[in-house]
N, C-alpha and C positions, 0 to 999 in steps of 0.2 A: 598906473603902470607898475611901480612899486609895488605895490599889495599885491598884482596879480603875480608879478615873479616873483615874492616870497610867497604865495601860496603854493605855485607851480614845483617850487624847488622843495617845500616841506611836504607837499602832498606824496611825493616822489621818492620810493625810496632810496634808488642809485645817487638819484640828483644831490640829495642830502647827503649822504656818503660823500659823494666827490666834495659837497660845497665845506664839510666837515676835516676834510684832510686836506683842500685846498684853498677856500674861501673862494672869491665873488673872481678870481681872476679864473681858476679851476671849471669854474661853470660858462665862463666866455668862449673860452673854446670850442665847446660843444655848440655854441650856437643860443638861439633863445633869447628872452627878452623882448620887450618892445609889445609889439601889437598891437590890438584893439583894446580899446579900456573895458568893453563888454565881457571878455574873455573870462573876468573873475564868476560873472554870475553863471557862465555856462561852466563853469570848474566845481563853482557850491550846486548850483540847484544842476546840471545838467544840459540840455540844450546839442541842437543841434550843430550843422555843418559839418557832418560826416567824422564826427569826434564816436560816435556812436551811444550821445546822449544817455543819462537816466543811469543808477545802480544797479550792478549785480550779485547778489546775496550768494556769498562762496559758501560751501560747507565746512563747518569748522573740523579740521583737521585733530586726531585725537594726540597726547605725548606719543611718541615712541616708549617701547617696554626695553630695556635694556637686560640682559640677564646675563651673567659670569658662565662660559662655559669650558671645561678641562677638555684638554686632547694633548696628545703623545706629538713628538717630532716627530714617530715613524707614522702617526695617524695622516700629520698633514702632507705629510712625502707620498705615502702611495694613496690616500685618497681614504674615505670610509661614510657610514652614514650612522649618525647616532640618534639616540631619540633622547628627550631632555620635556618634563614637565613644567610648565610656566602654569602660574597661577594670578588670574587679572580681575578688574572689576567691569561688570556688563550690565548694562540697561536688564533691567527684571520685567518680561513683556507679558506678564499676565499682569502687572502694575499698569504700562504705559506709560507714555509721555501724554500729563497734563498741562491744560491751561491754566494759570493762574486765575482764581477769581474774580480778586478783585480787579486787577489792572486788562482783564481777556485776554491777557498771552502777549501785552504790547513790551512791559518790563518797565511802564512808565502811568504815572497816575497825571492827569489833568484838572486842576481844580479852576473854576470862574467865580472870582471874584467883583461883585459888582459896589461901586462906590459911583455912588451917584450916576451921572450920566455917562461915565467909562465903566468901561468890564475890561478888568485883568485876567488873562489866563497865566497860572503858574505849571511850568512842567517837573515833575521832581519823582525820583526813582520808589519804585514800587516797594514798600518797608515788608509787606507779605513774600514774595517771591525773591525779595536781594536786586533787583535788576533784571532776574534772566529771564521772564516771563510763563518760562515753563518748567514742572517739578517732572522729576523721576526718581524711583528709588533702582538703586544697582545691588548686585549679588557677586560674590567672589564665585568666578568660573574656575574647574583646572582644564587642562587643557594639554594633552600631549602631542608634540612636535617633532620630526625628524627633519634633522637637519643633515644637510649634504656636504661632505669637505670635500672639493674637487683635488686633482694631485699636483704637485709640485709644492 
């Protein structure tokens, strides 16, 4: 029961927040705790009862572009629209997004090792590709923007 509420609370990002500024009495409150012992393997591997079981691969979100922009106090009092060039890095699509070769786009290589009548499998990160399974090369775009100052 332990393991499964320290999993529940570090898997969780709120949960860790509160348990980090409050500790073990912060998270009472809220409720939680207890339950079935099963609960841990339906947390790692997934599982049902209407938890809605199994991952979902988010899309990785790119940085935000920050850029310095000048405007007048009478710009942003009566309103105005400016145009302002930002220059970024973007996927170069006559390159593509490939697979790794040797690992096939997993970001992880599998070795078996057989000693006697065990076989070990070792899982260890792809030295060709860094981890990330798939190569791209990117190209500096420019890119011109207008931007809108509403008034007040």
């Amino acid at each position: 029961k332990e393991i499964a509420r320290a999993y529940e609370v570090l898997s969780d990002a709120e949960k860790r927040a509160t348990y980090d500024r409050f500790g073990e009495e912060g998270l009472e409150g809220g409720g939680g705790g207890g339950g079935d012992p099963s609960d841990i393997f339906e947390a790692f591997f997934g599982g049902g009862r209407g938890r809605g079981g199994g991952r979902t691969r988010r899309r990785q979100k790119t940085k935000d572009v920050v850029q310095p922009f000048k405007a007048t106090l009478e710009q942003m009092y009566n309103g105005t629209a400016k145009k302002m060039a930002i220059t970024r890095q973007v996927i170069d699509k006559k390159g593509g997004v490939q697979e790794c070769g040797d690992c096939d786009g997993r970001g992880v290589k599998i070795e078996v090792v057989r000693m006697g009548p065990m076989i070990q499998q070792m899982q260890s990160q792809c030295g060709a590709c860094g981890g990330q399974g798939k190569s791209f090369k990117t190209k500096q775009e420019k890119e011109i923007l207008e931007v809108h100052i509403q008034k007040g």
